[in-house]
C-alpha positions in Angstrom: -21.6 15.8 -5.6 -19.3 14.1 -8.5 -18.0 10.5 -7.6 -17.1 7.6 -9.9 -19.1 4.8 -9.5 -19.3 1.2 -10.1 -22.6 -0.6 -10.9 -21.2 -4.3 -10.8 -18.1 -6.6 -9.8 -17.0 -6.6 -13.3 -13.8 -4.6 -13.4 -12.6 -0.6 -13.4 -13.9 -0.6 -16.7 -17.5 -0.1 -15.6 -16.1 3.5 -13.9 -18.4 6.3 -14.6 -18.7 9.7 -13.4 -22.0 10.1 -11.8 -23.8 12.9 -9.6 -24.4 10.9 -5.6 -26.3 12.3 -2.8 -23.7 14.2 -0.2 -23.1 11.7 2.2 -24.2 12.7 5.7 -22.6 12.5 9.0 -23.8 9.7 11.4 -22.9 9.5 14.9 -19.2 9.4 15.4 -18.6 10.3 11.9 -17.5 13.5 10.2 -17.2 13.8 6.4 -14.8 15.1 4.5 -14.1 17.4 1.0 -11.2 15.6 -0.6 -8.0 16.8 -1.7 -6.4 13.7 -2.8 -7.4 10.6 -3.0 -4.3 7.7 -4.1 -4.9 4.4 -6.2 -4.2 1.1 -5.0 -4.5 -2.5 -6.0 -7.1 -3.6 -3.8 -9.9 -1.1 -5.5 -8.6 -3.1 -9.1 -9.4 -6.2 -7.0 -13.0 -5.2 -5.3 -14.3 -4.3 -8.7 -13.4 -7.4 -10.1 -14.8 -9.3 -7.2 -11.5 -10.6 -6.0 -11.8 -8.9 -2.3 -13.1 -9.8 0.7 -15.0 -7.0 1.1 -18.6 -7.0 -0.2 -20.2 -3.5 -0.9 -23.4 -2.7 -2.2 -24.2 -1.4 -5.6 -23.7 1.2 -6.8 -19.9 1.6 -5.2 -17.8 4.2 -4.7 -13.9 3.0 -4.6 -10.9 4.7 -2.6 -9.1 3.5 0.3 -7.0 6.2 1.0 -7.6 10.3 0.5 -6.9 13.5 2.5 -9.6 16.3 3.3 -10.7 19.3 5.1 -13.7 18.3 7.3 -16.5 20.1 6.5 -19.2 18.4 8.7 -18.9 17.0 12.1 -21.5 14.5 13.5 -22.9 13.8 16.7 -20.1 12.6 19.7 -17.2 13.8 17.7 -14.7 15.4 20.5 -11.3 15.5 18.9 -12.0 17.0 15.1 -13.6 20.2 14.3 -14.9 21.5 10.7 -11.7 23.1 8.4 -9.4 20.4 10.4 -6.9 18.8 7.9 -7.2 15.3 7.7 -6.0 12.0 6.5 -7.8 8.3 6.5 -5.7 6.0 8.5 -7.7 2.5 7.1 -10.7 1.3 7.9 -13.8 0.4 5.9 -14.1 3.1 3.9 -13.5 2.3 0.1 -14.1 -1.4 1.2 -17.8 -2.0 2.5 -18.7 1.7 2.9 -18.3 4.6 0.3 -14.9 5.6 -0.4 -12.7 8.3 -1.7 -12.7 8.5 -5.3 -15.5 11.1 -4.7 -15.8 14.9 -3.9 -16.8 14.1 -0.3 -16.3 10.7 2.0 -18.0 10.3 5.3 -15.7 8.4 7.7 -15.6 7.3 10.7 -13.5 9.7 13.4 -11.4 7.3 14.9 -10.4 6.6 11.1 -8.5 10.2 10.6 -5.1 10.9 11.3 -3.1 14.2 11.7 -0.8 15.1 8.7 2.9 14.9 9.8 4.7 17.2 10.5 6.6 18.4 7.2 4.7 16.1 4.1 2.9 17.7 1.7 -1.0 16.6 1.0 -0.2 14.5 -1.7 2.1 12.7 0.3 0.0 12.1 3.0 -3.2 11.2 1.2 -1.1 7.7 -0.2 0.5 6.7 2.2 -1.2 5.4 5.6 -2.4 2.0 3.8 1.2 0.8 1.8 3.1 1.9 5.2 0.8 0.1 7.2 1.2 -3.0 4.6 4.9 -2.5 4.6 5.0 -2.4 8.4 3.1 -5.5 9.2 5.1 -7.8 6.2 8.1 -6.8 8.5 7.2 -6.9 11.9 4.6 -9.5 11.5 7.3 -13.0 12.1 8.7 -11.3 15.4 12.3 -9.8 15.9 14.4 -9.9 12.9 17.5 -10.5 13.6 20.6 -7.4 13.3 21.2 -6.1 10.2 19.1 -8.9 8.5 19.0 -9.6 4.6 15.3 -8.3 3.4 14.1 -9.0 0.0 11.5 -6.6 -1.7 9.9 -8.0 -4.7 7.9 -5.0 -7.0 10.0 -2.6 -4.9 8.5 0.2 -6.9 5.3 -0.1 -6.3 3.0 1.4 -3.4 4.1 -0.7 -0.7 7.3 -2.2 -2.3 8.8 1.6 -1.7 7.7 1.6 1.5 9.2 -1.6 2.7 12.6 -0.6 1.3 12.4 2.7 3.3 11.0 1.5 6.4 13.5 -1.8 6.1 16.4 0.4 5.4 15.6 2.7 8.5 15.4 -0.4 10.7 18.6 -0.9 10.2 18.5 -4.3 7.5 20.5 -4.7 4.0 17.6 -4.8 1.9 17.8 -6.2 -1.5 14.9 -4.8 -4.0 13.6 -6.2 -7.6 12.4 -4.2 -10.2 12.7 -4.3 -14.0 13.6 -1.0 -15.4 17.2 0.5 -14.5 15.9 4.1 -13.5 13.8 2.3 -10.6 16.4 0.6 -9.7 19.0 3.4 -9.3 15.6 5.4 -7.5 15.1 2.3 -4.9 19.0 2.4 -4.1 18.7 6.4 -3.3 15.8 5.2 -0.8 17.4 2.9 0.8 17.9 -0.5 -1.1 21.8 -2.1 -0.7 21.3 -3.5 -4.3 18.6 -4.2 -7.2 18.3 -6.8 -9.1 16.1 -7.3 -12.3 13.8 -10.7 -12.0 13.7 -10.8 -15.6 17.3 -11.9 -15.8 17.5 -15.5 -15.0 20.5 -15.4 -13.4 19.6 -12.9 -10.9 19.2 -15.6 -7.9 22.8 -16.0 -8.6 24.1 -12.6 -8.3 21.7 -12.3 -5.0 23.5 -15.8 -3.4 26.9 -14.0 -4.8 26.6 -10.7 -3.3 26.0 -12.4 0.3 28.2 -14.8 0.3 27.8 -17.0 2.9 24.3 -15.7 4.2 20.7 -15.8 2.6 17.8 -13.7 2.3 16.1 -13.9 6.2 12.6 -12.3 5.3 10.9 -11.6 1.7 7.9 -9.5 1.4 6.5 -10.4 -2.2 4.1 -8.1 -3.5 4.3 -10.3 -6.7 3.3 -13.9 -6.6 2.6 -15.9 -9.8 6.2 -17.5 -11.3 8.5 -15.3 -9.9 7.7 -16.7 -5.7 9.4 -20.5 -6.0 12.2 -18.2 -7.4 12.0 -15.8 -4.3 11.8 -18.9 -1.8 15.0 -20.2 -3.4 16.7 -17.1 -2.3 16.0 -17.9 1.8 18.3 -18.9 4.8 17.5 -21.6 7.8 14.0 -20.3 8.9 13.2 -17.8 6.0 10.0 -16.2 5.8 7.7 -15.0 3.0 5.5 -11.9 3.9 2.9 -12.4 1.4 1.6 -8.8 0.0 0.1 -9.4 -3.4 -0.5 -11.3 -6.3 0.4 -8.6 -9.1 1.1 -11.9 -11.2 -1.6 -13.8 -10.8 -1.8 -17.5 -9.0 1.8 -19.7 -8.5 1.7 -22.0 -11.8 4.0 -25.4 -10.1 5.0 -24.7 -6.3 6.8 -28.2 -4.5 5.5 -27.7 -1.0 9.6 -29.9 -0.4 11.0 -26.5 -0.7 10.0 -25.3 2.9 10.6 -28.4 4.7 14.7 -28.5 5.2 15.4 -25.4 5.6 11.7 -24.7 7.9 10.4 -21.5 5.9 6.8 -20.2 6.3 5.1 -18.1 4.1 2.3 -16.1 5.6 -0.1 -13.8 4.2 0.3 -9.7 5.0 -3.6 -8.5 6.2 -3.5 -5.0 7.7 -7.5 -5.6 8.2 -6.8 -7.7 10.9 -5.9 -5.0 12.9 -7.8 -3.3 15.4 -7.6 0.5 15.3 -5.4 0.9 18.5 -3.1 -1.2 16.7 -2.9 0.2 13.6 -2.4 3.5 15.0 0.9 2.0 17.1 1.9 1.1 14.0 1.4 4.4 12.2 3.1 6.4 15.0 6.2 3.7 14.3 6.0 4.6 10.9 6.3 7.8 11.1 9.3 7.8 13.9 11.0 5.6 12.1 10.5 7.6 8.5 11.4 11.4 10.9 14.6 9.2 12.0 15.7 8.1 8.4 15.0 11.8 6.7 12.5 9.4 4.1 9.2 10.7 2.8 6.8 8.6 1.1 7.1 8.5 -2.7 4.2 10.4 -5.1 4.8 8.9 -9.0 2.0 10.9 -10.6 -1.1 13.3 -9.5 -4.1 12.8 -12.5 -6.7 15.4 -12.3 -10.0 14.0 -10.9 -11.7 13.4 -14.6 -9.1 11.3 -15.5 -8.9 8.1 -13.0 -9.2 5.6 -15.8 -5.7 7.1 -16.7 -4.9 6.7 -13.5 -5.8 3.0 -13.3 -3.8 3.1 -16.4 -0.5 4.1 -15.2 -0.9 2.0 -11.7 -1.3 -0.9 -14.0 2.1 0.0 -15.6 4.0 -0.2 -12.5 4.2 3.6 -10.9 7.0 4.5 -8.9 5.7 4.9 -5.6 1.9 6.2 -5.4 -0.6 7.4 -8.0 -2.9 9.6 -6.6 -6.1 11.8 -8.0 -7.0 15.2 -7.5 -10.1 15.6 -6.4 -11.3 18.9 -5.6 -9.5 20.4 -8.6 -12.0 18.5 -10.4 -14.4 21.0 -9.1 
């Protein structure tokens, strides 16, 4: 089969097509022939040796994809070959082969039914920024009604999906993003108001649009300059849901800026989870997206030659998922 590989820990540049040995089926396992497979930072991350997760060489990137199962191995009950199927999370794409390939052989308790009513494209992105989204908001206990939720790189993977699944909880969620079009896209999804965190005024117009209250819970996806900014935007016991560092490490951070007001600022790891848990989280996902009439977000399908492209136009800041079409590729 065709997959793109990586030889080293040396960044996405080292990508190259390659001919791989079909994977085969091991107890409990079941592979399948992707559809779609969807980009996200963590495979930028892994190549460059900035993730936890330590694969052998040659590699095979992907954390998320959608398939057809075309072989079933031993003690598999609940999937049969031509089943439709999605990859909820696990290790696939992380310390084990992922999707980025024409077939992926993944563990059965790791696949997922497509909802009812998404399309494949919108399935095959979506179980890992969902997950992300969900555990940044659930992860500090109760939020309290109608709560002030701050989304930084709202129009990213899991940005979008923290402003939808915030919205259908029932919160006023406030969303940054730099370019108007995104901003007037995040407010049809759900977002109260957008502000752009190049303007240096826009902690101001946050603090003036509430009035008297504060941002209760911030899920940064950003880090780098812009999070002493975010923290300045918190209430009496704000938290920090800690995503990602699209920005690189916090320059100057004065620790003083937690103590009076008690924040905490803890980091989002949907690894942690066990696979009962994540799939309680999953099925709230999806109840609360049927009960808000939201879908998750595609920006752009590349054909399956082009996933340098791809890396491209994640690197660019997508609006919602980028995904690659893998069988196509043929």
């Amino acid at each position: 089969m065709r997959a793109w590989v990586i030889d080293d820990f040396k960044g996405i540049g080292g990508l190259h097509l390659a001919d791989v040995s079909n994977p085969i089926p091991q107890p409990e396992e079941v592979v399948l022939q992707v559809q779609y497979a969807a980009l996200n930072p963590a495979d930028r991350y892994l190549a460059e040796n900035l993730y936890p997760a330590k694969p052998r060489l040659p590699h095979i990137l992907g954390r998320d994809g959608i398939g057809m199962v075309v072989e079933v191995g031993s003690g598999v009950k609940d999937v049969r070959v031509g089943d439709r199927r999605s990859i909820l999370r696990g290790e696939v794409g992380g310390n084990r082969p992922g999707t980025f390939a024409q077939r992926v052989a993944v563990p059965a308790q790791d696949l997922i039914e497509i909802p009812a009513g998404w399309s494949e494209p919108e399935a095959a992105g979506a179980t890992l920024v969902y997950l992300t989204a969900y555990q940044a908001l659930t992860m500090w206990g109760p939020l309290p009604p109608s709560a002030v939720v701050l989304v930084t790189g709202a129009s990213g993977g899991v940005g979008v999906a923290a402003v939808q699944l915030a919205a259908a909880l029932g919160h006023k969620v406030l969303a940054l993003s730099r370019r108007p079009e995104k901003s007037r896209r995040l407010e049809q999804l759900g977002a109260t108001a957008t502000f752009n965190p190049e303007d240096p005024k826009w902690r101001e117009a946050v603090k003036s649009l509430l009035g008297m209250r504060r941002v209760d819970l911030a899920i940064d996806n950003i880090g780098g300059k812009l999070l002493p900014e975010v923290i300045d935007t918190l209430g009496e016991q704000g938290r920090v849901s800690v995503v990602g560092r699209l920005a690189g490490p916090v320059p100057s951070f004065n620790t003083a800026t937690l103590f009076f007001r008690r924040l905490r600022l803890g980091g989002v790891a949907v690894g942690a989870w066990a696979n009962a848990e994540s799939r309680a989280a999953w099925q709230q996902v999806v109840a609360l997206l049927a009960r808000a009439g939201a879908r998750p977000q595609v920006d752009k399908v590349f054909p399956f030659d082009q996933l340098p492209q791809a890396f491209e136009r994640l690197a660019r800041g997508p609006m919602g998922k980028v995904l690659l079409a893998v069988r196509s590729g043929g």
